[in-house]
N, C-alpha and C positions, 0 to 999 in steps of 0.2 A: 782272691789274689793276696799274697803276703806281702805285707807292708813293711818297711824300716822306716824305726822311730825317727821323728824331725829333731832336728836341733834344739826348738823350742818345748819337744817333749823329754830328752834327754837333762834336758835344764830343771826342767818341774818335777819332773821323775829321780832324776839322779843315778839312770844307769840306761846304757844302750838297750834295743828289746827289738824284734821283729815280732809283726800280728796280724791278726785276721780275728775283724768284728762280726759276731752274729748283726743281722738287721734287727731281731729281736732284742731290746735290752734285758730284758727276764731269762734271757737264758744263759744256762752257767758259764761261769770263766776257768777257762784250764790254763795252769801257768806250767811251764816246761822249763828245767832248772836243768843245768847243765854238771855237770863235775868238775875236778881239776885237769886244766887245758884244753876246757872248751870252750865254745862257743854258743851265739843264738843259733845257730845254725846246724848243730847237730843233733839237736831236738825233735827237727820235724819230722824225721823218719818216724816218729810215734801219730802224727797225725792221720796218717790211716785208720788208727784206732780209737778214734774220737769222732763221737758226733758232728757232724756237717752244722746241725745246730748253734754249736759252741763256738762263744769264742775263744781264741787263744795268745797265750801274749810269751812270747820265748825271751827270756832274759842276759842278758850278758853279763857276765863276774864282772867288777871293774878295776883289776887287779893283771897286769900283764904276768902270767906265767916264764918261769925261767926254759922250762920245756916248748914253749911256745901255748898259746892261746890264755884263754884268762883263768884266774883262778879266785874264789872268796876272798882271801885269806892269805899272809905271805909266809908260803910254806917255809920259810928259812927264819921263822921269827923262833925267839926264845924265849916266847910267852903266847903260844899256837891258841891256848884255851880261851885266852880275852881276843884274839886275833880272829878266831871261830865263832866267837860269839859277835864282833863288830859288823864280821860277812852275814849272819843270821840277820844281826838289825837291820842293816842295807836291805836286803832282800824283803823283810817286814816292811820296812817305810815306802820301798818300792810296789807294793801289794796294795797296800792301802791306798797310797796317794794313784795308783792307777784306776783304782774302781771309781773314784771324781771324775780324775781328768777325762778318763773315758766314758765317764757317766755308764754305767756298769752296775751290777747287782750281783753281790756274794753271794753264795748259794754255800750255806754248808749242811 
């Protein structure tokens, strides 16, 4: 069953996410990153192709899109490169601090 993040975990986390825990903690985490103007939600179509295994944590940009849905980064900025790089850190801090709070094991 796929789960959407609590309040409490959007707070710790610092970005909305839907997921589904393996019962096993040892087994790998696939995280599913979206593009510009989407969402967690258009990612799952790839869970077909992933281990039953695995758990999976779909992210959400936390950036409203002017096209509609979310984006890293505000494409109308006039400085995109540090703009690119701040949606890259979000998304790093959110990896990190999800492998705690979910108690979770990196597998690289």
């Amino acid at each position: 069953m796929i789960l959407t993040s609590s309040n409490e975990a959007e707070l710790v986390l610092g970005l909305k996410h839907k997921y589904v825990l393996s019962s096993n903690k040892d087994s790998p985490v696939v995280y599913l990153v979206h593009g510009r103007a989407g969402n967690f939600d258009v990612m799952w179509t790839f869970r077909k192709v992933i281990s039953e295994s695995c758990s999976i944590i779909s992210v959400q940009a936390p950036l409203n899109d002017e096209i509609g849905g979310f984006s890293w980064w505000d494409i109308r900025s006039t400085d995109a490169k540090t703009d690119q790089l701040s949606g890259a850190e979000t998304l790093r801090n959110f990896i990190r601090t999800s492998i705690n709070y979910y108690n979770l094991k990196l597998s690289l």
